[in-house]
Kinemage of the C-alpha trace (Angstrom):
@kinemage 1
@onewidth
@group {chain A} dominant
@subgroup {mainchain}
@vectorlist {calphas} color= white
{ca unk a 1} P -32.721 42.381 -51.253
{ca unk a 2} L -32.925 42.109 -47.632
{ca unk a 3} L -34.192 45.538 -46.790
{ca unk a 4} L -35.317 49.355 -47.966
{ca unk a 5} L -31.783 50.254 -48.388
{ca unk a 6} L -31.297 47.717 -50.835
{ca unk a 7} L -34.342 48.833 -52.908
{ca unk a 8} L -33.814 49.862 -56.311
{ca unk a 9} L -34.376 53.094 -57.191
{ca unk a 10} L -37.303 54.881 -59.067
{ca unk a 11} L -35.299 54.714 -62.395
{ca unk a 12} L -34.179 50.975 -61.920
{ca unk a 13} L -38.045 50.143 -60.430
{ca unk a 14} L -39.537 51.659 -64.272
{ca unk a 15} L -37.025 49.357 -66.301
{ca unk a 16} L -37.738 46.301 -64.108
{ca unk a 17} L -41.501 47.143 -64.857
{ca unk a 18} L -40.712 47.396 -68.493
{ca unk a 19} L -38.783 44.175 -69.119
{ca unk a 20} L -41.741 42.254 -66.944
{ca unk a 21} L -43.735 43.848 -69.221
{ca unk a 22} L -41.726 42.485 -72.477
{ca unk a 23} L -41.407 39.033 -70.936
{ca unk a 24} L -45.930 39.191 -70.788
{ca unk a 25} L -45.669 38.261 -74.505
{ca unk a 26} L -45.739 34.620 -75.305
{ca unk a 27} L -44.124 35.118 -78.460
{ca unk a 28} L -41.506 36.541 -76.911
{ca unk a 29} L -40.840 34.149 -74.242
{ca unk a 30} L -41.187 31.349 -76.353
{ca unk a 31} L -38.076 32.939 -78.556
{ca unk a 32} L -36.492 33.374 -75.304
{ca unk a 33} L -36.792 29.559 -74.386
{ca unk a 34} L -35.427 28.417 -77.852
{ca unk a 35} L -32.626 30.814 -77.367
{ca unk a 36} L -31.807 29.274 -73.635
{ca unk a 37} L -28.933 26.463 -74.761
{ca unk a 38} L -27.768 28.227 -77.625
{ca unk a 39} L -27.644 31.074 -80.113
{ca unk a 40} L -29.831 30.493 -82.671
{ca unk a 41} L -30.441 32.412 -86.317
{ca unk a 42} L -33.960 34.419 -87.079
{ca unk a 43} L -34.417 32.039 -89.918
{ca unk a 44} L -34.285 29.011 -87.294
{ca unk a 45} L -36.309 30.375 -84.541
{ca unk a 46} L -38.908 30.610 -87.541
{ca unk a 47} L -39.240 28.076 -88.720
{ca unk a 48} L -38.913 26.019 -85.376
{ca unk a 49} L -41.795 28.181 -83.777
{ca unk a 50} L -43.627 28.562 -87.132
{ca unk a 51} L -43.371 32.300 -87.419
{ca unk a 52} L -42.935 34.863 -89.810
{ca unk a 53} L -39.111 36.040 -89.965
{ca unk a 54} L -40.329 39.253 -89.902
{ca unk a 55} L -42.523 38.851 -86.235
{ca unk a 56} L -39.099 36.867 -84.850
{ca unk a 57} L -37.091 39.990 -86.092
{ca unk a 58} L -39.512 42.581 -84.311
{ca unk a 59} L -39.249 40.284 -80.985
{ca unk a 60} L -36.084 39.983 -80.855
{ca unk a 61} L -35.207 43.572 -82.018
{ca unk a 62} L -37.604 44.381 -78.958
{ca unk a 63} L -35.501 41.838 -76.314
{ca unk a 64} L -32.238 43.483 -77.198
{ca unk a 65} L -33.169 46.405 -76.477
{ca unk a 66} L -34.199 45.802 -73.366
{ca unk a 67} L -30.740 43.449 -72.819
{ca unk a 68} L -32.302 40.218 -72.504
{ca unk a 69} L -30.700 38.410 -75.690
{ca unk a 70} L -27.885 39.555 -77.437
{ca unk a 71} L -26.877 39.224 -81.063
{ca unk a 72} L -23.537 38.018 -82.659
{ca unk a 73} L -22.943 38.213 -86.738
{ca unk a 74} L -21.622 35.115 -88.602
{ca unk a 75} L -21.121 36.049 -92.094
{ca unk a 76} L -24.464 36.643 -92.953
{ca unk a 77} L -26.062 35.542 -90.110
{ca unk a 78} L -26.843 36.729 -86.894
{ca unk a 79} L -27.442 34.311 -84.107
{ca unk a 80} L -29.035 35.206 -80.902
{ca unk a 81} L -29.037 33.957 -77.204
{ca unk a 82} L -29.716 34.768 -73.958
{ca unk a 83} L -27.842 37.464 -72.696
{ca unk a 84} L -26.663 36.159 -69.362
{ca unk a 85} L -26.498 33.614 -67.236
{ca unk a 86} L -29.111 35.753 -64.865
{ca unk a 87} L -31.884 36.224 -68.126
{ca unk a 88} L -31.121 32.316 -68.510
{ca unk a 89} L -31.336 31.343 -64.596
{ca unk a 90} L -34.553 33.448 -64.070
{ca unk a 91} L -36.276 32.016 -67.336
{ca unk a 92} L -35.293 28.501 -65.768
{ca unk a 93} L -36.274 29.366 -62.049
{ca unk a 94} L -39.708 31.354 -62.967
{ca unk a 95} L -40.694 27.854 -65.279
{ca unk a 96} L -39.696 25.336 -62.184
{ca unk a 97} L -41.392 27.914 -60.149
{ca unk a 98} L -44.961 27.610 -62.089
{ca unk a 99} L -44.434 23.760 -62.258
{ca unk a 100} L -44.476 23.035 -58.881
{ca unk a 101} L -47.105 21.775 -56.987
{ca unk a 102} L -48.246 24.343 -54.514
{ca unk a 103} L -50.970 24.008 -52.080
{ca unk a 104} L -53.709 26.839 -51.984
{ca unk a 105} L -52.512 28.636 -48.420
């Protein structure tokens, strides 16, 4: 965004608060990094982050709401991922960002 006309507006401002305010939880961002290469089940984002089923379900009930994973039935399964490649590219970016070594200005 280059200048004030390219601002969001009000609305778009409150939801962009809201979703940084979804991505504060660790829980939830470390779903959201085992979900970046592919769509995984509840039962597998469990067990691989050692959590309850029923915590993973609440996260990611909360994420897709706010469109940052999506959900896709197989069978009896439902796998999530990432939404988009911009949830997945800003998740990337934001980590590379924090690993860099930056100078105190």
């Amino acid at each position: 965004m280059s200048g004030a006309d390219d601002a969001p507006s009000q609305h778009d401002i409150a939801i962009l608060a809201e979703t940084f305010r979804l991505l504060g939880d660790p829980t939830r961002l470390r779903i959201m990094f085992h979900c970046l290469d592919a769509p995984k089940s509840v039962g597998d984002i469990a067990a691989s982050l050692e959590l309850s089923q029923t915590l993973v379900s609440h996260h990611l009930r909360l994420l897709r709401g706010a469109r940052l994973v999506r959900a896709e039935r197989q069978a009896r399964q439902v796998f999530y991922q990432l939404s988009d490649r911009h949830v997945s590219d800003m998740l990337r970016d934001m980590a590379r960002h924090i690993g860099e070594d930056h100078d105190e200005d």
